[in-house]
N, C-alpha and C positions, 0 to 999 in steps of 0.2 A: 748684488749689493745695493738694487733699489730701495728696500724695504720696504717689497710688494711678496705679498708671500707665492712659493711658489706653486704652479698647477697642480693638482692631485692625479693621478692615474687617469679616475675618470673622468676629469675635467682634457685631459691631453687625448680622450678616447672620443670623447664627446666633439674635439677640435677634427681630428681623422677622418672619424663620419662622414664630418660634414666636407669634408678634402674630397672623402672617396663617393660624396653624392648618393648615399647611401647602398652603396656596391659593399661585399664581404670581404673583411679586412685579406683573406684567402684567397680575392682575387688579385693580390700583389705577389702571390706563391706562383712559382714556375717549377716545370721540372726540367732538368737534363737529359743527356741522352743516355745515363746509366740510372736512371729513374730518380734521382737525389732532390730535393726538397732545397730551395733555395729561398730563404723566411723574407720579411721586408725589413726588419728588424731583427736586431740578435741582444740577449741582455742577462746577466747574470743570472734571471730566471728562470733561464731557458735551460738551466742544466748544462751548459756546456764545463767541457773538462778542460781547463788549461793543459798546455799544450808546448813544450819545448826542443826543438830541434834542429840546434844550430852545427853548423860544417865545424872541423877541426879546426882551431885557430893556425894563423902562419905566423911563424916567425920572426918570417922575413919582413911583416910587415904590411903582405899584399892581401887583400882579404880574400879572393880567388885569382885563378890562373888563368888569365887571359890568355887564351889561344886563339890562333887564325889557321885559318882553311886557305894551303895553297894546293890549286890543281894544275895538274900540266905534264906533258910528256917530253917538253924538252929539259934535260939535267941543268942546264946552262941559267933559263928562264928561272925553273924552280927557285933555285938558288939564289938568284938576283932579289928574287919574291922574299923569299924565307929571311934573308938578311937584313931586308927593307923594314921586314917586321919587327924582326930583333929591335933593331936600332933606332923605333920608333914606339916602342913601348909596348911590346908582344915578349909575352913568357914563354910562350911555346907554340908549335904548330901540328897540327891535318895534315897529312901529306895524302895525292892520291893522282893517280895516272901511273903512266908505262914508265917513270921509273920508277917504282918498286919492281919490276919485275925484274931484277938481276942487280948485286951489288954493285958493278962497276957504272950502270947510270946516278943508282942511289947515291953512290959515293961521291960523285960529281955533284948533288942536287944539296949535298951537307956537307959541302967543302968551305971551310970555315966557321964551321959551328959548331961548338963545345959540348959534347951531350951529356956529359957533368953538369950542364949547367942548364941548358934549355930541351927541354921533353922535347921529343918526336913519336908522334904518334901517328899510326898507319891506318886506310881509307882502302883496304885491297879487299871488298868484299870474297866470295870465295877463295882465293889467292893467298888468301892469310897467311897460311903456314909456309909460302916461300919468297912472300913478302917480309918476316919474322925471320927469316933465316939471312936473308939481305940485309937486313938491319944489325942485326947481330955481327955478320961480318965485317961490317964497317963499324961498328963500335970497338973491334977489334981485341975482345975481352975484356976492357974498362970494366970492374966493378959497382961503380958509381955513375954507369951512365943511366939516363933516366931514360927510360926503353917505352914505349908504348905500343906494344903490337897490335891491341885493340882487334885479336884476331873473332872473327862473330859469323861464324854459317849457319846459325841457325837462321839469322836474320835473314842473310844470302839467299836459303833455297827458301823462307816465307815469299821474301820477293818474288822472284822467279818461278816460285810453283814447280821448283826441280832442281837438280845438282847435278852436276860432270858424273860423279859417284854418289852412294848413298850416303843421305845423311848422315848417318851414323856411323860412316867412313870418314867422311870430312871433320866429323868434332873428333873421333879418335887420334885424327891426326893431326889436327889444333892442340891438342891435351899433351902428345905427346912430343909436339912440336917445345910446347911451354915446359914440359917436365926437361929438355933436354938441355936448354938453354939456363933453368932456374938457378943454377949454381954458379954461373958464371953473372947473370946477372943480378946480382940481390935485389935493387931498386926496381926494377923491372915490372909492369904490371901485363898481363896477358891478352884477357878474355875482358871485350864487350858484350857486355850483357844486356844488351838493349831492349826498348819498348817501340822506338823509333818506327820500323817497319809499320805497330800497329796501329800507330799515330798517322803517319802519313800516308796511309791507305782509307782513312776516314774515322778511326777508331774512338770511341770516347777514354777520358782518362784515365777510366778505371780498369778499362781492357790494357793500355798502354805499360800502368802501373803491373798488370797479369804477367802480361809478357815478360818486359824487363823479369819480373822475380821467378818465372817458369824458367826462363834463359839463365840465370844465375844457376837452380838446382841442377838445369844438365849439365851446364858448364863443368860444375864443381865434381860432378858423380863421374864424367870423362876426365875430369884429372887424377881423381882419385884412382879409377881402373889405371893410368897410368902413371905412377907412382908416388904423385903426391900429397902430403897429407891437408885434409881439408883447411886446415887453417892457415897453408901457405896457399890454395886454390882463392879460397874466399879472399885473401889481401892481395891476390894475381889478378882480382876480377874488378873493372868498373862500369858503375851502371849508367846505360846511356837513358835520356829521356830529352823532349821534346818541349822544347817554350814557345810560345805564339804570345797574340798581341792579348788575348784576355790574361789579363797579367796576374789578377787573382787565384784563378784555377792554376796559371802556370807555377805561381810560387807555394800554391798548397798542392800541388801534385809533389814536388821538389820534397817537402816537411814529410808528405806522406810516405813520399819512398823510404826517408829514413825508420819512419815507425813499420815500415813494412820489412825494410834489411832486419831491423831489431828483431823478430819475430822469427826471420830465416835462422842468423846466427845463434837466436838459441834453440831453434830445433838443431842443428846442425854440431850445440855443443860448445862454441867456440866467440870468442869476443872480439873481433875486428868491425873496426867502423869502417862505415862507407864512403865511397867515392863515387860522388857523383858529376860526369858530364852533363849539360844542359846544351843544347845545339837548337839554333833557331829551326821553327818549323817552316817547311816547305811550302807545306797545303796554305798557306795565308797568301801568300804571294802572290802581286798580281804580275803580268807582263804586259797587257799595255801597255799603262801610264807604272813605270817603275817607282815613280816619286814615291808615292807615301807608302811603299815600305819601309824608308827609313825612318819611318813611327811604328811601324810596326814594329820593327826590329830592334827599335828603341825598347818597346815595350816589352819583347820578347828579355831581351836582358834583364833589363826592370826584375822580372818574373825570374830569371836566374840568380841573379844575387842578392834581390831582399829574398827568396825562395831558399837560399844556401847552399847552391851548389860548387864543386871544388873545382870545377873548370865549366867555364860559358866559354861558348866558340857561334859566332854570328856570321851569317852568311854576307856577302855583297847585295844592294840591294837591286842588283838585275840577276840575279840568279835564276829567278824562272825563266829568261831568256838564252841563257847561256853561263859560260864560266866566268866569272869576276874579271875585270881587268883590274890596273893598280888602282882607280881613283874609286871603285868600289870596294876594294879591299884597304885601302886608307877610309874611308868612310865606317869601314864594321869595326876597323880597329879604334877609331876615334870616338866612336860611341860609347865603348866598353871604358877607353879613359875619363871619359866627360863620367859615367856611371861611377866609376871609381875615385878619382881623383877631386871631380868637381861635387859631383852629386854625396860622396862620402857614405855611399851605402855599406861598405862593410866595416865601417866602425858599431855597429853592435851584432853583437852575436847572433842574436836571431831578433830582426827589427819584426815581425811578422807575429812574436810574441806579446798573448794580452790580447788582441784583437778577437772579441767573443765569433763573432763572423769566420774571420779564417782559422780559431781555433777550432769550431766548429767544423769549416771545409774541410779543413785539413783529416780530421778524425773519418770525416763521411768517406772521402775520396781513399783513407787506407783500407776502412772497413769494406768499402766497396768493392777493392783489389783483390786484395786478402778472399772475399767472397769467389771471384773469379780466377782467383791465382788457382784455388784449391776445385773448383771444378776445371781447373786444366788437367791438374796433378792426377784428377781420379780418373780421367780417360788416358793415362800412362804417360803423362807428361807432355810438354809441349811438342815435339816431334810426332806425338803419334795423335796429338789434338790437329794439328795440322795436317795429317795425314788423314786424317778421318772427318775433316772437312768441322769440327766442331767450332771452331774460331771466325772461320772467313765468314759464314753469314751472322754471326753477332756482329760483326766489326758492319759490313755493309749495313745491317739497321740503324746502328748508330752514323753512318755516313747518309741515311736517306733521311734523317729525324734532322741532323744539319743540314743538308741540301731542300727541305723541303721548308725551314726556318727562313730559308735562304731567298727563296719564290714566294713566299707569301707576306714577306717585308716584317717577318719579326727579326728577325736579326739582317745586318748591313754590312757592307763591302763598302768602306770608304773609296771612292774613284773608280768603285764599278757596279756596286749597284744604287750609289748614294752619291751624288756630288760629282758626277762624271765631267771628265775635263773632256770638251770637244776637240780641243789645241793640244794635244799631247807633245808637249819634249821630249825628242830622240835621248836617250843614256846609251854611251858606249857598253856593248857587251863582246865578250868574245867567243865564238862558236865550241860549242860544251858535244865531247866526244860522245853522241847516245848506243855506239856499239856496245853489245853485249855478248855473252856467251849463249849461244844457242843450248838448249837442254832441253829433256826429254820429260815431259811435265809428270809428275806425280800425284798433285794435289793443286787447289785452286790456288792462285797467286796473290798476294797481299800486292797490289799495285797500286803503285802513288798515284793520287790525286793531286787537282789545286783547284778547291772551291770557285774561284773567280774564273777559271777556262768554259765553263759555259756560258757564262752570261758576257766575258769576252769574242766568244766564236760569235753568240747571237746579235751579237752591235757590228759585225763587220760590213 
């Protein structure tokens, strides 16, 4: 409203130039580590397709389901945890340690908690199907309890690089764990369908995005061999996926899983919308200096709920040290309310719509999946991509494309490899069970990283 008229194209191209000292405007272009094209600029010229894809709306009001991750093997403990949450503004919880493994600690660990009312959702890697069965029995046939078995071996034996019994044993018996229970519990969701694994072993997004939807197809083809029909498999199934602190990629991964479910459900025939979990990522986390997780963590949320997903669950921010005590798991819970409450991110639908930039990501990052989904599918799905080694060295080039970003100072570790604090503040943590199940390895192991343990070991 000066009444100066304004710059022309070339007049703004002409200003650039001389910014970029006559270097090509191309050299503002980067790639990822799924080869994607990242512009310096995004503009309606560019062809971008808008782009819509917001979570189910709620009811009740809440724009997602704030969950929290309680670990722990005493019934007693859990409990204490789980209530604490409740009553402090947690919709539902993770459950994960040695009580799942038999009703009568479980039962102790949900003694006063209505499951009508607040999800329980289970964390029993392989163990699923008698983790699912423990739950069940302490629900005690309630039709309207809100069940989360979250049962996921494929993920299990990626990890592990092997299972107690064959894969293809273990999901039979997840499938038919879910068909057994499906009557008794209507509200009930079954199968984790996770990316997670691929993520926190180094994976880029698009690999991440593969998995999740390679893991949905077996899911659903083991339920279906055991009796059920796909469209009650597909609304049994939730997809997990991974938020970190690049919050842009984190909430166009989130957009893209939906244009990618869209895609499944109608090869598949059938119209159920998706549920998506978003769980902070591992791999970001420093353990030195624990402090500035809690930006990361922030950010990671950020990336779940402008992103749209129907439950964000955030770790403590000493996690890489150990398991959460209370004033880190008041901390992940308090973040998720500031996001919610103060920040008012889920009053619109999909805030991340319009943005020519992440409409654009968002397209790349499904096209990109979708690309990779479908060379899983043509080596016999993800079980036998795993077995036949096609997955774990993609996943490692993309973990050497970051870690070599990493070492050469184009990308930063706040507090580790940027701004390193000499005076590190002690955080309470508390010692995190790393027992596991020995197993007889079949295939190479998706094993979790965390970027900043090396350049942590080398400052010691």
């Amino acid at each position: 409203m000066t009444g100066f008229p304004a710059p022309t194209p070339l007049e703004w191209r002409e200003v650039a130039q001389k910014a970029l000292k006559d270097r090509p405007i191309e050299s503002l272009m980067h790639l990822d580590a799924d080869q994607l094209v990242t512009r310096p600029l995004y503009a309606g010229a560019t062809g971008v397709q808008p782009i819509f894809a917001p979570r189910p709306s709620d009811s009740e009001g809440r724009a997602w389901d704030l969950r929290t991750l309680v670990e722990g093997d005493d019934a007693e403990a859990v409990n204490a945890a789980f209530l604490t949450d409740l009553e402090n503004g947690a919709a539902s919880v993770v459950l994960k340690g040695r009580v799942l493994s038999d009703s009568a600690p479980l039962s102790r660990a949900l003694e006063g908690v209505a499951l009508e009312l607040a999800p329980v959702a289970l964390d029993a890697g392989i163990d699923g199907p008698d983790a699912a069965n423990a739950l069940a029995v302490v629900a005690k046939g309630s039709p309207r309890a809100q069940l989360r078995f979250h049962m996921d071996p494929v993920s299990a034996f990626a990890e592990a690089g092997g299972a107690p019994r064959s894969v293809e044993e273990h999901l039979s018996l997840a499938a038919n764990t879910a068909a057994r229970h499906a009557g008794a519990y209507p509200d009930a969701t079954f199968f984790l369908a996770s990316g997670r694994v691929a993520h926190e072993a180094g994976g880029s997004a698009a690999q991440e995005l593969a998995f999740a939807a390679s893991s949905v197809v077996a899911h659903v083809k083991a339920a279906v061999e055991a009796g059920l029909s796909v469209e009650a498999a597909l609304r049994g199934t939730v997809v997990g996926l991974s938020v970190d602190a690049e919050y842009f990629d984190g909430l166009a991964k989130v957009r893209a899983m939906r244009l990618i479910w869209a895609s499944l459900t109608k090869a598949f025939d059938v119209d159920v919308p998706a549920v998506i979990e978003a769980r902070s990522s591992r791999r970001m986390l420093s353990a030195r200096d624990p402090w500035p997780n809690l930006l990361r963590l922030t950010a990671a949320g950020f990336a779940g709920a402008v992103g749209g997903a129907d439950v964000v669950v955030l770790d403590g921010f000493t996690r890489a040290s150990g398991t959460s005590d209370a004033f880190a798991r008041r901390q992940a819970r308090n973040t998720q309310l500031v996001l919610m409450e103060e920040a008012n991110l889920g009053r619109v639908d999909d805030p991340a719509a319009g943005s020519w930039y992440l409409d654009a990501r968002t397209r790349d990052l499904a096209e990109a999946g979708w690309a990779e989904f479908q060379m899983i599918e043509a080596e016999g799905g993800l079980v036998e991509a795993l077995k036949g080694s096609v997955i774990q060295p993609r996943i490692a080039r993309a973990r050497a494309v970051r870690e070599a970003a990493l070492t050469n100072g184009a990308a930063q570790i706040i507090g580790v490899t940027k701004y390193v604090d000499a005076d590190v503040r002690p955080a309470p943590v508390e010692a995190a069970d790393k027992a596991g199940v020995a197993v007889e390895r079949v295939c190479e192991p998706l094993t979790p990283i965390r970027f900043a343990a090396a350049f942590e070991e080398a400052g010691q």
